[in-house]
N, C-alpha and C positions, 0 to 999 in steps of 0.2 A: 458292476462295470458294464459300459454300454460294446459292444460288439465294435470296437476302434482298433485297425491295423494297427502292426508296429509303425513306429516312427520311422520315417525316412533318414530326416534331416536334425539334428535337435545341438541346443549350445547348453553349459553347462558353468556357470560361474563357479569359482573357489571348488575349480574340478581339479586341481593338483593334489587334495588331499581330503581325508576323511570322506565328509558324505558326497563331496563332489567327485572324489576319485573313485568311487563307488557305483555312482551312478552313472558315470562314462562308462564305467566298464559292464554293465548292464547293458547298458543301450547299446552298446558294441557286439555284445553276445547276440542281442536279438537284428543285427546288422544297420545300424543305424549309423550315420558320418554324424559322426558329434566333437564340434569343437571346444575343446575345454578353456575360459579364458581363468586368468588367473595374476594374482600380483606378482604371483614367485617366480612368472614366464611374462613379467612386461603389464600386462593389464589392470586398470585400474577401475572398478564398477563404479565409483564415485567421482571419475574423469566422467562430465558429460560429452569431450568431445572425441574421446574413444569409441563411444556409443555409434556415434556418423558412419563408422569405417565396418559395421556389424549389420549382414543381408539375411534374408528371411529365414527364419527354419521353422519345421513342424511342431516342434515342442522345445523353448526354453525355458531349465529351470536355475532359477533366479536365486541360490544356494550361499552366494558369499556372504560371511558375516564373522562378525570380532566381539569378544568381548572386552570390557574395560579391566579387569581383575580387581577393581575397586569398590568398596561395600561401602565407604566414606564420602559421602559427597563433601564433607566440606575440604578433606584432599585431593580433591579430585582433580585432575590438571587439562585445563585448557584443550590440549593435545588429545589426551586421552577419549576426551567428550566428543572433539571433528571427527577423532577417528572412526568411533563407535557411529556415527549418526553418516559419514558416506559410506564405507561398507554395507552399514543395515538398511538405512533409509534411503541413500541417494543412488546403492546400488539396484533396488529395487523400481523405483520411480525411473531412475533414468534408461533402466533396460527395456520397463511396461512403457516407458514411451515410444522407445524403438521398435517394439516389437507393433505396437499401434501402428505406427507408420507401415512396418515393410512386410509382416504377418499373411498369408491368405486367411480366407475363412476354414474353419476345422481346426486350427493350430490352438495348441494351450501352453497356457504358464504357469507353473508353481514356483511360489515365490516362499521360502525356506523362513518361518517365523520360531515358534516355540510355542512350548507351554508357559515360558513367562510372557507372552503375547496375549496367555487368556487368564492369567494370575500374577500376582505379587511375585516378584525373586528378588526378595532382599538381600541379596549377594549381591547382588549387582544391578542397582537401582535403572541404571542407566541403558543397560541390556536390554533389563523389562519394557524402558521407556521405547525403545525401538523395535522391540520384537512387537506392543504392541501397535506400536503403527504402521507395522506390516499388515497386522490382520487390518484394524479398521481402515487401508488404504484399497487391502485388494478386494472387501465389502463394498466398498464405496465405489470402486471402480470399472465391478465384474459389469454392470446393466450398458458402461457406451461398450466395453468392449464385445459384450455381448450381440449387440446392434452390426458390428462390424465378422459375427461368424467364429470371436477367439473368448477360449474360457480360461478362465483364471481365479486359483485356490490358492490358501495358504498353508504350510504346513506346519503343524505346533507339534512337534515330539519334544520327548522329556530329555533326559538328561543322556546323552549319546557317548559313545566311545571315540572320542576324537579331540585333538591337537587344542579344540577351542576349552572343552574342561580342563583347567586347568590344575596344579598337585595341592592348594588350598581346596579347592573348588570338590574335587576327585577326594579328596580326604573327609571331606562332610558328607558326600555322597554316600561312601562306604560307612561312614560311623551311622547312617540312615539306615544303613541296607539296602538302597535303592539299586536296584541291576541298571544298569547301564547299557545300552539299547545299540547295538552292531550297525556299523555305516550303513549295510549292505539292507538291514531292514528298513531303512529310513528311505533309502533311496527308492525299494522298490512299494514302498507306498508313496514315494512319489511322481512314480508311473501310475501307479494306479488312482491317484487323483485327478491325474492328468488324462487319462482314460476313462474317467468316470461318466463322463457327459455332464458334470454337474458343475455350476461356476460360483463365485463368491462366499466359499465354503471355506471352514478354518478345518482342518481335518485331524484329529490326535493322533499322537502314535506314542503309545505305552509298552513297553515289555510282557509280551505274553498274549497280546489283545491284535484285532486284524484294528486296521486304522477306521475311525469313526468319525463322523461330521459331527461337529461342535454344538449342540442346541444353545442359540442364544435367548435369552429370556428380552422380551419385548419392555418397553421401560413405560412407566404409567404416563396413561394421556392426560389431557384436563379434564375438569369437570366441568 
């Protein structure tokens, strides 16, 4: 972690509960004015014209996201599919635009993906589909933001203690044995990505492990 004050200023999507209401409350400890936006209080991350009405902060992290609870694609309902893809996708895209726009330089974003963002989760096909186009969005995107002075990581933790596991989801997890990973850890590895000085980095976060950047394996050139 590079030598970065606390935050001053920082927003917090899908901060009414789980890892967003965890990480307010972080940044609040270390005196930070952070506004929490949130569906359950009005906001929508997948309204782009919500986004208009949202002015600079030092650190936004980009946290809201849904799952579809559906392992069936061919049940899969219409409904189900927009919902998963503004939340995950359009709330992401449409924040890093805003935050492009109105951002000084030194400001970061973590934008809240998963471990199905860097693997298969056949649970929830669809999750996967969007967790990964988080990471290859904020890959793709860290080098103009970087041009403009703002870094931007995404976070892939595993399977977390919160409202989005749901009691299918939470009952294969326990028949795994998989621990299940406390808000309050998530969140503050995602200060600390945001802190890190480092940009377009997919970061894990495991139970038991401090959080690690992702080695992507490079894909074969021609010959």
């Amino acid at each position: 972690m590079t030598d970065v004050p606390p935050f001053r200023t920082a927003l917090v999507t899908g901060g009414a509960s789980g890892i967003g209401a965890a990480a307010v409350a972080l940044l609040e400890t270390d005196g930070c004015d952070v506004r929490p936006l949130d569906v359950a209080t009005g906001f929508d991350v997948g309204d782009s014209a919500a986004w208009e009405e949202i002015g600079p902060v030092d650190f936004a992290f980009l946290n809201a996201g849904v799952s579809t609870g559906s392992n069936e694609i061919a049940q899969l309902h219409d409904d189900e599919y927009r919902r998963a893809i503004g939340a995950n996708v359009d709330g992401v895209v449409f924040g890093t635009r805003r935050m492009a726009q109105v951002m000084e330089p030194g400001s970061a974003i973590v934008a809240t993906a998963s471990l199905a963002g860097l693997v298969a989760m056949p649970l929830d096909p669809v999750y996967t589909l969007t967790k990964h186009a988080v990471v290859g969005f904020v890959r793709a995107v860290a080098p103009q933001l970087a041009e403009r002075g703002i870094t931007i990581n995404a976070l892939c933790p595993g399977f977390a203690d919160t409202p989005i596991v749901e009691p299918e989801l939470r009952d294969w997890v326990d028949g795994q044995r998989i621990p299940l990973i406390s808000p309050e850890t998530v969140a503050a590895a995602a200060l600390a990505a945001a802190r890190s000085g480092e940009t377009g980095e997919a970061w894990v976060v495991q139970p038991g492990r401090e959080p690690v950047v992702y080695g992507f394996r490079g894909v074969p050139g021609p010959r």
